[in-house]
C-alpha positions in Angstrom: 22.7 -6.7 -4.3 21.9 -9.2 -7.2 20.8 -12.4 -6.5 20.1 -15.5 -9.3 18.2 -18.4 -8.7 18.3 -21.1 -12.0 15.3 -23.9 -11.8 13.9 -26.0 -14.8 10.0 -25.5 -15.8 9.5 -26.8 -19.8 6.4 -24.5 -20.2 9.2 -21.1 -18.6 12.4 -22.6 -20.0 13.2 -19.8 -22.0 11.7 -16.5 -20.1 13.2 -14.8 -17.3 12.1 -12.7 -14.5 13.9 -10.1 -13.4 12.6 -8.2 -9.7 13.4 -5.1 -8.8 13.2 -4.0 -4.9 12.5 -0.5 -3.9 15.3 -1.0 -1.3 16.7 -3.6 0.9 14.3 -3.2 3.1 13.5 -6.5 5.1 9.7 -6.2 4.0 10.8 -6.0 0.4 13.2 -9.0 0.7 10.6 -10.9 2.4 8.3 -10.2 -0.6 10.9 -10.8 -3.4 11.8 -14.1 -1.6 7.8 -15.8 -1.8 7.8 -14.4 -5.2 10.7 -16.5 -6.2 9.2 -19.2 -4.5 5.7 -18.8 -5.8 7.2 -18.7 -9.4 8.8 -22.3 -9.1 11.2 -23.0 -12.3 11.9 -19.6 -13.6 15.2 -18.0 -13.8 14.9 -15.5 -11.3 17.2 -11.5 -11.0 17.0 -10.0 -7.7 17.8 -6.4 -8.0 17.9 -3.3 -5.9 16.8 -0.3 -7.6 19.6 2.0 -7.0 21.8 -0.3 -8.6 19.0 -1.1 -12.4 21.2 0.1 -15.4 20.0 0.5 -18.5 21.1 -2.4 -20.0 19.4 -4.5 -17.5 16.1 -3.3 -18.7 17.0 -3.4 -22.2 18.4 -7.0 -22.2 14.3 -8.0 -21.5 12.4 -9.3 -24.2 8.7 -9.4 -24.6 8.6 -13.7 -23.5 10.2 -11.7 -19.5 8.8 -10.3 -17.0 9.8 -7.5 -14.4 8.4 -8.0 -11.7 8.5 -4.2 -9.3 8.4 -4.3 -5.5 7.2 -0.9 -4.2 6.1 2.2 -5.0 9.6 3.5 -6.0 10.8 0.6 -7.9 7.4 0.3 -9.6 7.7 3.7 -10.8 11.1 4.4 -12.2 11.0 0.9 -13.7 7.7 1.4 -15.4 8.7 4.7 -16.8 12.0 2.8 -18.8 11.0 -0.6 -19.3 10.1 -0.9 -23.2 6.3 -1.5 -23.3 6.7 -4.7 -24.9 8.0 -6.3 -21.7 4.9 -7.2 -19.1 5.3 -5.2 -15.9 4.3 -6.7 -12.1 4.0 -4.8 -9.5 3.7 -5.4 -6.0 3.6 -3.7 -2.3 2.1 -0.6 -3.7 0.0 2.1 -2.6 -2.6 4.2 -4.9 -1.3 2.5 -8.1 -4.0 4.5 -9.4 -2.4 7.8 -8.5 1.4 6.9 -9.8 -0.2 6.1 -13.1 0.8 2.2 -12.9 -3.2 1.1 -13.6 -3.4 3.3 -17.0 0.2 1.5 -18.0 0.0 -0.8 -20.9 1.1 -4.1 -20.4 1.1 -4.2 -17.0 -0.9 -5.5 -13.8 -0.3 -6.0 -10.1 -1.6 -6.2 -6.5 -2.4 -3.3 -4.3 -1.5 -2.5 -1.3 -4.6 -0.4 -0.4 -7.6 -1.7 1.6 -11.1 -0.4 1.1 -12.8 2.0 2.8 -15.6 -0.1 3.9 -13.2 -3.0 5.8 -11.2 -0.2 7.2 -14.8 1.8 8.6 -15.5 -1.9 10.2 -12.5 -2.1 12.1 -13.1 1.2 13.0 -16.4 0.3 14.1 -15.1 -2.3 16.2 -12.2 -0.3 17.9 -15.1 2.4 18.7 -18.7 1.1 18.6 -19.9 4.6 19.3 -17.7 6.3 16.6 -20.1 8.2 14.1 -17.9 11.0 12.0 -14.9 10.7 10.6 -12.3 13.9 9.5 -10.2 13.3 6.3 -7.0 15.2 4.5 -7.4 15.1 1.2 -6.3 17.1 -2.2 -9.3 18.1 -4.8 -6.4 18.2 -7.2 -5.8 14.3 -6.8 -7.9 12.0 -8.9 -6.7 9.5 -6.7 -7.8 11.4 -3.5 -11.2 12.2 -4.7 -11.3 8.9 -5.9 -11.3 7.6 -2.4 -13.4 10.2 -0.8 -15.8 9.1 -3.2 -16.0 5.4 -2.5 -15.7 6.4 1.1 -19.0 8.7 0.8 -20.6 5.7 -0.9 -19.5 2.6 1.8 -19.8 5.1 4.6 -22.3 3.3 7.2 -25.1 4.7 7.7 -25.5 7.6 10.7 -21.9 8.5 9.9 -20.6 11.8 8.7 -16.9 12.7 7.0 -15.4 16.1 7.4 -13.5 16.8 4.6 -10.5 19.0 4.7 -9.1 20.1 1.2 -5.6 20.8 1.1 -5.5 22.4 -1.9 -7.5 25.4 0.1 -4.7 25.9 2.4 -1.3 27.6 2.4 0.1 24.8 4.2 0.2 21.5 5.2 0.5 22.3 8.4 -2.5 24.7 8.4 -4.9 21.6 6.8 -3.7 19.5 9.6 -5.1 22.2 12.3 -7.8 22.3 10.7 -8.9 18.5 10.7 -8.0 18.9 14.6 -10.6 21.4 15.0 -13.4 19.5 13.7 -13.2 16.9 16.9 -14.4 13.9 15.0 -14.3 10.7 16.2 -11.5 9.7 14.3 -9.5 11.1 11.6 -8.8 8.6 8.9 -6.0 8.7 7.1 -6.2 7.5 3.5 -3.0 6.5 0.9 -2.4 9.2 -1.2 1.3 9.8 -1.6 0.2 13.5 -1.9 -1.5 13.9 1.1 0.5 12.3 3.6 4.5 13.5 3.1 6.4 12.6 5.7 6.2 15.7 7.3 2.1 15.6 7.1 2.2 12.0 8.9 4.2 13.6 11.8 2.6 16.5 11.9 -0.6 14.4 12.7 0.5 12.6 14.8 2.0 14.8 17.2 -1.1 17.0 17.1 -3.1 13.6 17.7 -1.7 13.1 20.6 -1.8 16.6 22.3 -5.4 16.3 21.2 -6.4 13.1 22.5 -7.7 12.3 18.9 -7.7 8.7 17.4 -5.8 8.5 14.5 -6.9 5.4 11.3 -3.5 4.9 9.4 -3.2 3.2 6.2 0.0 1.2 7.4 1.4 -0.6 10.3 4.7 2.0 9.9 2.8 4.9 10.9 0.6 2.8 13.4 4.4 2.3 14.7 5.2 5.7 14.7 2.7 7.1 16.6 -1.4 6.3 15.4 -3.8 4.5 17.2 -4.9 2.1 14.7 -4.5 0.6 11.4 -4.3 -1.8 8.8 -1.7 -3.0 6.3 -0.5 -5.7 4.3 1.3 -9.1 4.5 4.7 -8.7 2.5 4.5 -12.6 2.3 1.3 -12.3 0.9 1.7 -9.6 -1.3 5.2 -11.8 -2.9 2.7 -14.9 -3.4 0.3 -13.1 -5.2 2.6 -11.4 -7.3 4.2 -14.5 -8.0 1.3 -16.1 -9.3 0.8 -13.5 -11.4 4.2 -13.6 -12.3 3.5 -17.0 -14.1 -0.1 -16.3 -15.3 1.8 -14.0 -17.5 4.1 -16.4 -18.9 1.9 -18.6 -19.7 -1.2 -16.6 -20.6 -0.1 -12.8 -21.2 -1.0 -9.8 -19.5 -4.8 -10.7 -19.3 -4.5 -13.6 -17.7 -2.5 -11.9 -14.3 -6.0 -9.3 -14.7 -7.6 -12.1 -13.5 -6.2 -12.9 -10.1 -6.9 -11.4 -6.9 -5.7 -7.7 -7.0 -6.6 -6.2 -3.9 -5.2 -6.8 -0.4 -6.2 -8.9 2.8 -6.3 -6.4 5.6 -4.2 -7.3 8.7 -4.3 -5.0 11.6 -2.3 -3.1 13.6 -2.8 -1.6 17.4 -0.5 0.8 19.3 -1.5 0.2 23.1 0.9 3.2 24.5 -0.7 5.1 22.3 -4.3 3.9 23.4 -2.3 5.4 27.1 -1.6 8.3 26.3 -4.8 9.4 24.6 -7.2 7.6 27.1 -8.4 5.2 25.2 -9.7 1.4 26.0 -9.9 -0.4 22.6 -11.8 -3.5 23.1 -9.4 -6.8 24.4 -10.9 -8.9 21.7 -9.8 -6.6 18.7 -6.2 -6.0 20.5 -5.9 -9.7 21.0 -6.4 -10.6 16.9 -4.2 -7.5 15.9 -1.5 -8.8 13.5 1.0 -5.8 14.7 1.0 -5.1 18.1 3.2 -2.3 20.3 3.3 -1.6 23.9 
């Protein structure tokens, strides 16, 4: 699907932007839309990945932007877009990880939430909560990364039990694993090479014949079977990219560095899953969540 949208700014008149969704997803839509808003009188390229050629990427000059929403998007377009030509990217998880933060030329807003707001909400859905198990690969900078900063804005009386991967000759095996340790919750963090989709379900259906609470890292897998979570506002996430949309053309690279990169938790509550694991969560946290399903 292409879409074009022609407006008149003096200072943009000659520059184009050119976004490229991950899919047609109805989150990445909603995202591309307030970007297009958010950038006001610039001509405007909606694309779907699957259907970038070449020539679309090479018809960009350095005065353009590309603006990528998603992981996917973000990646295949940052590894053939000419360097010249400032990158965006937007509704992406552990940009870290898929190399987008060490790209030159290029900035963009995470989709990741720290540790410490997610071990508050935690807090809150469990006042008495007091370890936490983890999956996690020692061969991931990204992982360790996070299991880092988590060790560091871990409150205090609280303990994480780690499970490495890498040390097992399965997913599946790691998974049993975090099971047996019968923490309070296990907290699932966004590293693409952690949680396949095969690990999330794995998870979660030994979650639930466990009774253990699961912390996702997205509403989507709060959906699909996890206690509770957070996640991000596509809205959001296409208003802040926007912006930095603009701050590039009119300041370069460094000036989108300077806007807001990380994300405003919103969070997410599964109440048949609160059922079938015989848990209460407290009414005032159920009654703010931003995703809710009975």
């Amino acid at each position: 699907m292409l879409v074009l949208c022609v407006c008149t700014l003096d200072a943009d008149a000659a520059s184009r932007v050119l976004v490229v969704m991950s899919s047609e997803s109805s989150q990445y839509r909603d995202c591309a839309d307030q970007a297009t808003s958010a950038m006001g009188g610039v001509e405007v390229v909606i694309k779907e990945l699957s259907s970038i050629k070449k020539s679309d990427l090479d018809a960009l000059s350095s005065d353009d932007v590309c603006l990528a929403i998603g992981a996917k998007a973000a990646v295949g377009i940052g590894r053939e877009l000419d360097p010249s030509v400032p990158l965006i990217y937007t509704m992406v998880s552990d940009p870290e990880g898929l190399g987008l933060r060490g790209r030159a030329n290029t900035a963009g807003v995470s989709a990741d939430v720290s540790p410490a707001d997610q071990f508050a909400l935690l807090k809150e859905a469990y006042p008495n909560a007091k370890s936490i198990g983890m999956l996690y690969r020692s061969s991931s900078e990204w992982s360790m990364s996070i299991f880092r900063l988590a060790q560091e804005q871990l409150p205090g009386g609280w303990s994480i039990q780690a499970i490495d991967m890498d040390q097992y000759s399965s997913d599946s095996e790691a998974v049993a694993a975090l099971i047996a340790q019968r923490t309070d919750f296990a907290w699932m963090i966004s590293d693409h090479k952690v949680y396949s989709p095969a690990t999330v379900k794995a998870l979660l259906i030994a979650s639930i014949k466990n009774k253990l609470r699961v912390f996702a890292f997205s509403p989507q897998v709060v959906k699909a079977g996890a206690l509770i979570g957070v996640g991000i506002d596509p809205v959001e996430q296409g208003q802040s990219a926007g912006q930095m949309v603009i701050a590039v053309l009119r300041g370069g690279i460094s000036a989108a560095k300077k806007l807001p990169s990380d994300a405003t938790p919103h969070i997410a509550v599964n109440n048949v899953v609160a059922d079938r694991i015989d848990v209460e969560l407290p009414k005032k946290l159920v009654q703010k969540a931003d995703y809710l399903y009975d």
